[in-house]
C-alpha positions in Angstrom: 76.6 4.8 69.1 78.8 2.1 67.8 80.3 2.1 71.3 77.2 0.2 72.8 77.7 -2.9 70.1 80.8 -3.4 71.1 81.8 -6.4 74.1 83.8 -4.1 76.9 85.3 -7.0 78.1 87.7 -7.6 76.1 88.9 -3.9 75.6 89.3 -3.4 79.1 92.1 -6.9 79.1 93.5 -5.0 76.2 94.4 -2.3 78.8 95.1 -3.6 81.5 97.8 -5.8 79.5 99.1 -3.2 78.1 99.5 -2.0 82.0 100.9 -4.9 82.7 103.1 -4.8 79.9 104.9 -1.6 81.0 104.9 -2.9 84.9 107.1 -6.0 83.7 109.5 -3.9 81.7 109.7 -1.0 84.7 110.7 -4.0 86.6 113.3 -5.7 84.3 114.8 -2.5 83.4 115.7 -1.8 86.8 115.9 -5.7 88.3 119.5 -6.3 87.4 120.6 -3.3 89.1 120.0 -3.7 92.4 121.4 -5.9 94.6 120.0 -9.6 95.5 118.9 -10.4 98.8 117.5 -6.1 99.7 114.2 -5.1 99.9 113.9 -3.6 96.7 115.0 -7.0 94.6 112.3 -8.7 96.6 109.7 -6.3 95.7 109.8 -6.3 92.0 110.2 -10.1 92.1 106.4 -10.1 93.8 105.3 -7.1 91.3 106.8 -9.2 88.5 104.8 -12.5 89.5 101.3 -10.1 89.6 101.6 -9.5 85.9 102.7 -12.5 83.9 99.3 -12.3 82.5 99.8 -9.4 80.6 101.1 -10.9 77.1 99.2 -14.1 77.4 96.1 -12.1 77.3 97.2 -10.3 74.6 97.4 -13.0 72.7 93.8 -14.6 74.0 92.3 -11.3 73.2 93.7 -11.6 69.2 92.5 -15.2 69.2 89.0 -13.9 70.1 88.7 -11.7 67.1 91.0 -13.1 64.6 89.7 -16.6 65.0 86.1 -15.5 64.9 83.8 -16.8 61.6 82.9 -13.1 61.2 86.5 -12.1 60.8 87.1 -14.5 57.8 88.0 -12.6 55.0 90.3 -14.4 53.0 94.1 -15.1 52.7 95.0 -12.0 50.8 93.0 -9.9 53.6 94.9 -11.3 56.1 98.4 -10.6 54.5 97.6 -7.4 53.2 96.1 -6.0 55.8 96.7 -7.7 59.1 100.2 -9.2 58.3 101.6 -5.8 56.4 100.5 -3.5 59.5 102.7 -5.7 62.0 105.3 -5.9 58.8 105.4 -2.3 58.7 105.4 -1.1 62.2 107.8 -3.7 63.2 110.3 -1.8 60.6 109.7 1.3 61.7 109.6 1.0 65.5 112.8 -1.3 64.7 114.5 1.7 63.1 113.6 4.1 66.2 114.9 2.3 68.8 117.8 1.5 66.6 118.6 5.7 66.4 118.1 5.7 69.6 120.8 3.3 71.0 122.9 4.6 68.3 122.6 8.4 69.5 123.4 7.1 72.8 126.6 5.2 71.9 127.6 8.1 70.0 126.9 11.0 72.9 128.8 8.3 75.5 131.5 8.0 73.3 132.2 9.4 70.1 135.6 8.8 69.8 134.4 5.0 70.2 131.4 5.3 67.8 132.2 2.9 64.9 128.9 1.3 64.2 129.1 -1.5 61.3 126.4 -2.1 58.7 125.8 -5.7 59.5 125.6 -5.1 63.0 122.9 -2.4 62.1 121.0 -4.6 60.2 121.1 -7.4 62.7 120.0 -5.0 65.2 117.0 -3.7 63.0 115.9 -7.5 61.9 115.9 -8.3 65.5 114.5 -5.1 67.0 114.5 -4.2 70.7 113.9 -6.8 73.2 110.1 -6.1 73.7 109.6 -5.9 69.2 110.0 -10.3 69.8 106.3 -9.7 70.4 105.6 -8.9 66.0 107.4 -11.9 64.9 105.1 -13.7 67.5 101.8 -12.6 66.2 102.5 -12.3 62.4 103.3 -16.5 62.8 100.2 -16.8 64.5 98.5 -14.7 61.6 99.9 -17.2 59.5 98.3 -20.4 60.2 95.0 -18.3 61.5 93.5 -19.6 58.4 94.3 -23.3 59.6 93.1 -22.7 62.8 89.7 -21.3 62.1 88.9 -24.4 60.5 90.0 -26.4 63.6 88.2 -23.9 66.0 84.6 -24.8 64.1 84.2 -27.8 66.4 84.0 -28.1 70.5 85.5 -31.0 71.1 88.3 -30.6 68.3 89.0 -26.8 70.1 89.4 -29.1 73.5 91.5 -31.9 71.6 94.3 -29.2 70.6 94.3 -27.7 73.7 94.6 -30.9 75.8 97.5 -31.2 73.4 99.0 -27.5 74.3 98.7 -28.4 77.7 100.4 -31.4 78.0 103.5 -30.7 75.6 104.0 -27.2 76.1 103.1 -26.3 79.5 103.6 -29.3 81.2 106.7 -29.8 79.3 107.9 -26.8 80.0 107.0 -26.8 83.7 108.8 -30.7 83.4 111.7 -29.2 82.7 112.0 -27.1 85.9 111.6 -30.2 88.2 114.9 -31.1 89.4 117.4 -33.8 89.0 114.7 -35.9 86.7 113.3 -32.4 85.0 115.8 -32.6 81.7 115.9 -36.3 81.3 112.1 -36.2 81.0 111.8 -33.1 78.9 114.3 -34.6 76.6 111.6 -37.7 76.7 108.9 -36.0 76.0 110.6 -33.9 73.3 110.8 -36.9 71.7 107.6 -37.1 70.3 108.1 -33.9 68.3 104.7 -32.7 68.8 105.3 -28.7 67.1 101.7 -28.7 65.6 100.2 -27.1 69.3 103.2 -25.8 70.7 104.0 -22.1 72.6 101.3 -18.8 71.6 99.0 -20.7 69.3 97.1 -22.5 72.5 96.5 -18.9 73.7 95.7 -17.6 70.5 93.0 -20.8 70.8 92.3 -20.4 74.1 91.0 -16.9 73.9 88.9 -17.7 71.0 87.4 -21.1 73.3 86.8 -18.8 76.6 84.9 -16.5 74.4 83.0 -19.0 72.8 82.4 -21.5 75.4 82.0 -20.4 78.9 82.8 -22.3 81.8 81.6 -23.6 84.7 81.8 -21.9 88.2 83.6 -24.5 90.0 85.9 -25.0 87.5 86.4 -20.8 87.9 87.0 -21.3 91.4 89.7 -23.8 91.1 91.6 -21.8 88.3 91.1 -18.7 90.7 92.4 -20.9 93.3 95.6 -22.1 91.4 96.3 -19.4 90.0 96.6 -17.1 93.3 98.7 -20.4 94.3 100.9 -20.4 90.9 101.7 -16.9 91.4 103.1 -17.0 94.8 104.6 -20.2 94.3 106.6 -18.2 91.1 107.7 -15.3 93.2 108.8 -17.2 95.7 110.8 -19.6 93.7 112.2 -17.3 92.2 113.7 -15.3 94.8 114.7 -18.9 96.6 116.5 -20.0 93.7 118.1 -16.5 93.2 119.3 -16.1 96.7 120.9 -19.7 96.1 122.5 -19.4 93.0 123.2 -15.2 93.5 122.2 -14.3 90.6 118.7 -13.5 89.3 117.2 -16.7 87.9 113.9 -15.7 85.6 113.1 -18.9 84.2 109.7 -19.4 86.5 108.3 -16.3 84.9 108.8 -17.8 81.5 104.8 -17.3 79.9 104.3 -20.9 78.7 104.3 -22.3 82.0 100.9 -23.7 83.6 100.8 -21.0 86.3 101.1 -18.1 83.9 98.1 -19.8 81.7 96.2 -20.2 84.9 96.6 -16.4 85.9 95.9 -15.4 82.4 92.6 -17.8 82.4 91.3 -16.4 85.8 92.4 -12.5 84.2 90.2 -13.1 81.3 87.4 -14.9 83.0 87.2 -12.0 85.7 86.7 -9.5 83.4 84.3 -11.5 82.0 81.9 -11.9 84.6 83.1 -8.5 85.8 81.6 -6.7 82.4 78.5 -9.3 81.8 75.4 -7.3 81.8 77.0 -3.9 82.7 76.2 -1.5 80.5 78.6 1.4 81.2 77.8 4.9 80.4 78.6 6.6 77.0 81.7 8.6 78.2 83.0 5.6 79.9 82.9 2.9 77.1 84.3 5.7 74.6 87.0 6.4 76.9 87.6 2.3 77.4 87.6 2.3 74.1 89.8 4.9 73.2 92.5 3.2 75.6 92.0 0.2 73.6 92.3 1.6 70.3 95.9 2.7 71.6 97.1 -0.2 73.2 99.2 -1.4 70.6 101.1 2.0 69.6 101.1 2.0 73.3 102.7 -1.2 73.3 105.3 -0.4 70.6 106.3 3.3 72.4 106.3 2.6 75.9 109.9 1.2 75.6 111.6 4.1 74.4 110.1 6.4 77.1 111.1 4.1 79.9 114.6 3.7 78.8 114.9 7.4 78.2 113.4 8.4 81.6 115.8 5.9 83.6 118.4 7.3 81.8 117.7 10.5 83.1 117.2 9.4 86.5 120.5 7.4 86.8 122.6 9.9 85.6 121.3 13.2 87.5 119.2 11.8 90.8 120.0 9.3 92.9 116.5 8.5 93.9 115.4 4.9 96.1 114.1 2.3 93.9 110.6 2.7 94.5 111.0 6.2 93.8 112.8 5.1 90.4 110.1 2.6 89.5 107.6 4.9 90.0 109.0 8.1 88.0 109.5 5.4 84.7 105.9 3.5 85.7 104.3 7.1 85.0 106.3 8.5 82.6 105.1 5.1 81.1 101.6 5.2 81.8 101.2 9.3 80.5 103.6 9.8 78.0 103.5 6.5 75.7 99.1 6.7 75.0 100.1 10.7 74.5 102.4 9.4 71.3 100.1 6.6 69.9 97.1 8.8 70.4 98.7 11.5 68.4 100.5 9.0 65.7 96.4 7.8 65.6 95.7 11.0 64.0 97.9 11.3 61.6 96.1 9.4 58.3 97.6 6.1 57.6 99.7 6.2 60.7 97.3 3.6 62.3 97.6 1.7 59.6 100.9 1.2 59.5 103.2 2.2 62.3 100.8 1.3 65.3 
């Protein structure tokens, strides 16, 4: 079964990004609605902190495959294959979500409903919020050709990300330091370093953690930072929010050392979780199949989540947690429902998700 010659590892991060994914947009759909300072805020500030791994991963995962000598099939592969699918879904994912918001301006108010082309097309070019994501990827597609060539050598791999590390994360984490933080970010800016900068060092990373493994101490300190990085991101973030009274979310930002940490000790668990398991047949098809979705999982999820809360603000007037969880299962159920249907339909997987 072709199952069996397949490494579950990295199928299973697939999903439980993709989890994560739709736990970080239940929460932000829903975080600037409620009040700073109750109960509820709090919560999804701790639940938000618990998955800043998910897109990271994402990312680590791609770098695994795409950066692999066995996937090297040429420039005009990668464009017309890998780069046209993400052109093509992009477009028509961009298009629904665009109907949608347009349906709902026009059923809130028609009298109002006066939509202008250019701000139709500069709605479809940018796409909804979570769409960011495509133009991500099909840059790092881009250069995957460059960076196979770097990825052929150890210490070359540990040369660029030393350089990721030191003027992107610890950059960015620079900049949160305060009073001297912007004086030496500007500093370091200086140097106009681009080459290593933001997704390609997890794009890299993934592709080195699969490659190279590492050592168990070094395991334990990541695990040990990481559990560290993510309670010190929660609770600066609800410190600085209660100061400043309004919800501040740039120590969730994912190119931040504590977010790379959690990601690393997320991919090196399931790892070591999955090493020498050998799961049975109905359980690596079904890990499988939940893999094979993820991404028209990924693209759907959105839609359902704004269309359930929706629902739920204007006829119930349930708690928060009650709210959270009706759009976290509506999520969960009805988004791998659409992209395992759109799967079967020929082509669709090839284009749309």
């Amino acid at each position: 079964m072709e199952e069996k010659k397949r490494l579950i590892y990295p199928d299973f991060l697939r999903i439980i990004s993709i989890f994560g994914v739709i736990v970080l947009h239940c929460v932000g759909e829903l975080w600037e609605l409620i009040p700073i300072k109750s109960k509820s805020w709090v919560a999804l500030a701790a639940i938000d902190s618990l998955f800043r791994f998910a897109v990271p991963v994402f990312v680590m995962v791609s770098g695994m495959f795409m950066l692999s000598p066995s996937k090297n099939r040429g420039i005009k592969e990668l464009y017309s294959k890998n780069i046209l699918r993400i052109v093509t879904s992009f477009a028509f994912w961009s298009l629904i979500y665009l109907a949608y918001h347009q349906a709902s301006d026009y059923f809130a108010d028609r009298s109002a409903f006066h939509p202008a082309f250019k701000s139709l097309l500069n709605s479809f070019l940018a796409g909804e919020y979570h769409l960011w994501f495509m133009y991500m990827i099909v840059g790092l597609y881009i250069v995957t050709p460059l960076l196979r060539k770097l990825v052929q050598n150890q210490k070359t791999i540990r040369y660029f990300l030393i350089i990721w590390m030191v003027f992107c994360l610890s950059v960015n984490f620079i900049k949160l330091v305060p009073f001297v933080g912007n004086y030496a970010f500007s500093a370091l800016g200086l140097f106009k370093i681009s080459v290593a900068v933001e997704y390609s060092g997890y794009y890299v990373l993934g592709y080195y953690l699969y490659k190279y493994e590492i050592t168990k101490p070094i395991k334990v300190l990541v695990n040990i930072f990481a559990c560290l990085g993510t309670v010190g991101m929660a609770f600066v973030t609800v410190y600085t929010s209660f100061k400043s009274g309004q919800n501040v979310t740039k120590y969730f930002e994912y190119l931040l050392p504590m977010t790379a940490l959690q990601s690393v000790a997320v991919y090196s668990f399931a790892q070591d979780f999955f090493k020498g398991k050998n799961p049975s047949k109905k359980a690596q098809k079904a890990i499988y199949t939940l893999s094979k979705i993820s991404f028209g999982v990924y693209l759907s999820h959105l839609i359902v989540i704004k269309i359930t809360k929706k629902i739920c603000l204007s006829y119930f007037s349930f708690p928060t947690y009650i709210t959270f969880g009706i759009l976290l299962v509506s999520a969960i159920i009805i988004s791998p429902l659409i992209s395992y249907l759109l799967n079967k339909i020929p082509n669709a997987n090839k284009y749309i998700i």
